[in-house]
N, C-alpha and C positions, 0 to 999 in steps of 0.2 A: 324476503318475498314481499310487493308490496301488497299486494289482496291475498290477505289470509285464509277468503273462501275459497281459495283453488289450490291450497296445500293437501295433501293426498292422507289420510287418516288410516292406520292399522285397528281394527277392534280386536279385541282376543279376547274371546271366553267362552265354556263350557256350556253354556245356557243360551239355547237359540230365542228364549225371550228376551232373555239379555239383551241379547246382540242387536233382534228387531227395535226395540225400544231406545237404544242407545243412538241406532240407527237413526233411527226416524228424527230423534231429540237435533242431531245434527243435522239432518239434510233440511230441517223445517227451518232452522238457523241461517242456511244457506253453504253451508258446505256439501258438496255434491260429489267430493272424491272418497269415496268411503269404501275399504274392505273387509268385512267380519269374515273369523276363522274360530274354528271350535278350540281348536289346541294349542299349542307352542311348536310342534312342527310344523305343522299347518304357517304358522308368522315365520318359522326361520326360513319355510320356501318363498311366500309373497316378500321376504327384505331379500333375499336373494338375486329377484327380478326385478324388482321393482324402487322406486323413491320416496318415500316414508319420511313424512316432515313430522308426523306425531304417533306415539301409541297407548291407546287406553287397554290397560294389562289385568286383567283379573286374578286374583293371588290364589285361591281355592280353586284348583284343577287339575281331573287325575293324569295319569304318568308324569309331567315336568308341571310343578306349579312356578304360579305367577312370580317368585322370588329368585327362581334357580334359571327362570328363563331372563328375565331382568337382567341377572351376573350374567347371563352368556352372552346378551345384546352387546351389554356393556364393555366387555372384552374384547370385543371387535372395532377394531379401528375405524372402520370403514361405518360402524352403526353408533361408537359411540357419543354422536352430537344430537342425536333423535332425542329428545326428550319422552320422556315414559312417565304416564299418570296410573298410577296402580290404583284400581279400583278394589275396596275390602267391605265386608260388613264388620269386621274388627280393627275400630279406629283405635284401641289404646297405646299406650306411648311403645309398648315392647314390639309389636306388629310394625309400626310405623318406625321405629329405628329401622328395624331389620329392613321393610323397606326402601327406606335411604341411604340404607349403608350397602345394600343391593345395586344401588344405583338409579334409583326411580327419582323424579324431579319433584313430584308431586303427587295426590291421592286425592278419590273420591270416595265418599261411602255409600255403602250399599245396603240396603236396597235405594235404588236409585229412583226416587217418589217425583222427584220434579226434575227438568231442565236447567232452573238458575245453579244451581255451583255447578254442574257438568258444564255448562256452557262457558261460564267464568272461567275456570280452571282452565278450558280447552284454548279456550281466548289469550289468556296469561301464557299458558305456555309456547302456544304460535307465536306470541310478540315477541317474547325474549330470543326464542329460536329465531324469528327475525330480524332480531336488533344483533344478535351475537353473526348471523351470516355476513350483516353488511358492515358489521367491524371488522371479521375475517379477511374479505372479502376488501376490505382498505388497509389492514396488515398485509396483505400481497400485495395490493398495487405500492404499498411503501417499500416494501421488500423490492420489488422493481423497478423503484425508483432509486434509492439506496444503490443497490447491484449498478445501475447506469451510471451513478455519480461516481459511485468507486473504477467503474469502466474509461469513464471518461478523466476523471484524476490520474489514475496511470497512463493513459493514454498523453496527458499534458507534463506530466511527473518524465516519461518519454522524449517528448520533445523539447524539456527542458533540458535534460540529459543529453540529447543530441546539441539543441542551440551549442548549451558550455561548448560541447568537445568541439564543435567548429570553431570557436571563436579561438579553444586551445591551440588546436588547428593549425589555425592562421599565426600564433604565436610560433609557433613551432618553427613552421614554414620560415618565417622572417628570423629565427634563432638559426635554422641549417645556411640562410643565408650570410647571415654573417659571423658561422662556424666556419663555411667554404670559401668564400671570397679572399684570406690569407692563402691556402694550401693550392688555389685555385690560381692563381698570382705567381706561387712559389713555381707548380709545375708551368708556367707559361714562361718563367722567366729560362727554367732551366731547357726548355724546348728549344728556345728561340736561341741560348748559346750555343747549342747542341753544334752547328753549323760553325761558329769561330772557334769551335774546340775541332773540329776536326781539321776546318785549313788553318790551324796552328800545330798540326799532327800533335797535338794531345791523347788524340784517343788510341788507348789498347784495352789488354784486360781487366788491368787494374783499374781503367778511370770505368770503362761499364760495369763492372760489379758495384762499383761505387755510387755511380748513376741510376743504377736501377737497386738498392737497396736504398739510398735516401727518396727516391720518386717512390718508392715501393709504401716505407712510411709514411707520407703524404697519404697516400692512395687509402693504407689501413685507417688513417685518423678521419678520413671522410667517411668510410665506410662503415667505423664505430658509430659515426653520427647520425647514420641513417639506420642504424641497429639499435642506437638510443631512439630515435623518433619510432622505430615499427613497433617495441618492445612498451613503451612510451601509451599507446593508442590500444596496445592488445586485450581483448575481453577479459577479466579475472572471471572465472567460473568457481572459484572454490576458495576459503581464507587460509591464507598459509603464516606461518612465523618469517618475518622479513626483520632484516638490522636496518634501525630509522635513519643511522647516519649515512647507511651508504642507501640509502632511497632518496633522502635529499641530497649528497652532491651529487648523485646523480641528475636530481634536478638542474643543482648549481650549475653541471657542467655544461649543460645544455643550453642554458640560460650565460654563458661565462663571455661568450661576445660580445650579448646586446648588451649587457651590462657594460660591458667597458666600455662598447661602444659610444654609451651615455655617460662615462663616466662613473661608472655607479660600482662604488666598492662594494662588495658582499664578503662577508665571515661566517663561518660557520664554528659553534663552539660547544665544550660539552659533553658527556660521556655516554655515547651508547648506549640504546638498551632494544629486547627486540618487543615490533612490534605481532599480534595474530590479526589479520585482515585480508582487505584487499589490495597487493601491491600499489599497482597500477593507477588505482583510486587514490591512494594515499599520495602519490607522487600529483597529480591532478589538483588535488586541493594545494599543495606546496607551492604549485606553479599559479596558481591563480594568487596567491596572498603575495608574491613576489611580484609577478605582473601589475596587481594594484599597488603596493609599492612602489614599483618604480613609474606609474605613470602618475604617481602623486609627487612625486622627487621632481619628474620631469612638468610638470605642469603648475608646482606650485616654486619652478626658476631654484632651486636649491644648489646651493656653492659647493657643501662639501657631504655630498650622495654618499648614501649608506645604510645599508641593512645589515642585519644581525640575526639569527639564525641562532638559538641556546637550545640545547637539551639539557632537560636535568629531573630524571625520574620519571619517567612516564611522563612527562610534559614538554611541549615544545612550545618555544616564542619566539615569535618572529616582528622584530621591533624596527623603526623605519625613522629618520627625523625629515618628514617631509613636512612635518607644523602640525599634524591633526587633523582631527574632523569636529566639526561644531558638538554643541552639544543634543541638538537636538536631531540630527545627521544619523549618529551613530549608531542611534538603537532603531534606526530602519534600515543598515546597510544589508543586512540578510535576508530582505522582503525579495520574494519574487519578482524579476521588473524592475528594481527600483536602482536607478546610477545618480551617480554625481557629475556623470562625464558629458562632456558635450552631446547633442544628438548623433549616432552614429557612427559613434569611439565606445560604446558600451552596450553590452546585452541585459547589463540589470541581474544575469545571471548564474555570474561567477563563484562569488559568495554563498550564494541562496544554496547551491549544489553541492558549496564545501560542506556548510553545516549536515545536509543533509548525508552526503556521504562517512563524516566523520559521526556526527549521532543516531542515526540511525542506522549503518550497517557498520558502526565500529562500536558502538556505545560508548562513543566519550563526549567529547563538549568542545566547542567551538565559541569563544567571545570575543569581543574586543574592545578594549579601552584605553581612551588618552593615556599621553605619559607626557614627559615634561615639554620635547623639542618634537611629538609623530604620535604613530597608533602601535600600539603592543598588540597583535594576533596570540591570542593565547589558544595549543590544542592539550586538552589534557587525555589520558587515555587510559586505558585497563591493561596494561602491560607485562612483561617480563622484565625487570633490568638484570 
């Protein structure tokens, strides 16, 4: 509060001269919000109703004295920040524990001959009650601040999450392409003979059962491919035990065209073990550290393309001889934003998402560092083997 004279005053005490004189001590001061009450119920009705920045408490008073009403203020949530000056004519140290361990802030004694320590005391205690509201009072507004950063972190924590998965996306997308453009080839070729097999009277039952069981195959292997992409994208809600090797060829197979497409051997090697998580995420990160792979193979002209995929122990590495990354490169490739790629071949946040999903909702760890001929993707994890 910044004017201390319009803070609203409780008096309590037994003694209507008291009270008059007490009174008067403050309103001459210029505090002019002032209620005196004979008793302690008498205050528990006026705090009831009312906004009570301070209370001058008198200890000697019959039915509830000034101590045991103290404790009850005090007990109340909603009363405990009021400050309470207990006024006594027994200042010795045993009176005065009792009443600070009652709860009172402070005391005056009585008989009450002058104004200077009343006034003091009262003064003292409105400041600190007003120094401690407008610390309060900016503890909330940080709290509200705070709560908005964390609002808007998730919210960006979100959208980074989205970006990745588009970008995986479009990965995807251009993997089913050239998963289907063979089988897609295959059925066009076998359509278009369809017509020289019949005016060659080829066709009976034997040759359509054969026709439509190898076209049938085709048709299954595209349609795995689009049950890997849907299965690929689908929300995890819950962690379950999954086998690491078969969550990465799953990868690999997905991935098995563009790769050769480019030329790009992949192996995968190693003895299973299971992982607890989240599938779907786990596969995500795989694809992403393959992806930068191979557009470092493909970007830095490499002759004989190759990734390598080990398990061993709760660990997986994924090692690449595309040359490396500088040294001073490597220990920002996880930053938010940050690529190596040209503008507009990269989101900056591919990486950043992996770690994120491997340590913080797997609890393991995500690094990476040079090796002799590329970069080794180390994931380490909390496993079964």
């Amino acid at each position: 509060m910044d004017n201390l004279h319009e803070s609203k005053i409780l008096v309590v005490d037994d003694n209507e001269d008291n009270l008059e004189l007490i009174e008067d001590f403050l309103d001459d001061e210029g505090y002019g919000n002032i209620i005196c009450v004979l008793c302690a119920r008498e205050a528990y009705e006026v705090l009831s109703h009312n906004k009570i920045d301070l209370i001058i408490l008198d200890i000697m008073m019959p039915d509830i004295d000034g101590l045991k009403a103290c404790e009850y203020i005090k007990s109340h949530p909603e009363y405990e920040d009021i400050p309470i000056i207990i006024a006594t004519a027994k200042a010795d140290l045993n009176t005065l524990k009792a009443g600070f361990e009652a709860g009172a802030n402070d005391y005056v004694r009585k008989p009450i001959t002058n104004d200077v320590e009343l006034l003091a005391r009262v003064k003292n205690a409105l400041t600190i009650k007003s120094q401690l509201n407008y610390i309060k009072t900016l503890n909330e507004s940080l709290d509200e601040k705070i709560k908005d950063e964390i609002e808007k972190n998730h919210k960006k924590d979100l959208l980074m999450q989205e970006q990745t998965k588009l970008a995986a996306m479009g990965e995807m997308v251009g993997s089913i392409a050239h998963q289907w453009r063979q089988p897609l080839n295959a059925l066009s070729i076998n359509i278009q003979n369809l017509e020289d097999d019949y005016q060659e009277n080829l066709i009976d039952k034997e040759f359509i059962d054969n026709f439509m069981d190898k076209n049938k195959k085709i048709i299954d292997f595209m349609s795995d491919t689009i049950d890997d992409f849907r299965n690929f994208f689908r929300i995890d809600k819950e962690k379950i035990d999954f086998s690491a090797l078969e969550s990465i060829n799953s990868v690999v197979n997905i991935q098995s065209a563009v790769l050769r497409n480019y030329d790009i051997n992949i192996e995968v090697i190693g003895e299973d073990f299971n992982i607890n998580g989240f599938k779907n995420e786990f596969s995500q990160v795989i694809m992403n550290i393959i992806n930068n792979a191979k557009d470092a193979l493909l970007e830095n002209e490499i002759k004989n393309k190759k990734i390598v995929i080990k398990l061993d122990k709760c660990k997986i590495t994924i090692v690449d001889n595309a040359g490396g990354i500088d040294d001073e490169t490597i220990h920002r490739i996880f930053e938010p934003y940050f690529t190596t790629k040209e503008q507009g071949k990269g989101t900056g946040m591919g990486l950043c998402m992996s770690r994120m999903i491997i340590e913080d909702n797997m609890n393991g760890t995500l690094r990476a560092k040079n090796i002799d001929d590329g970069v080794a993707f180390e994931i380490l994890l909390d496993c079964k083997v």
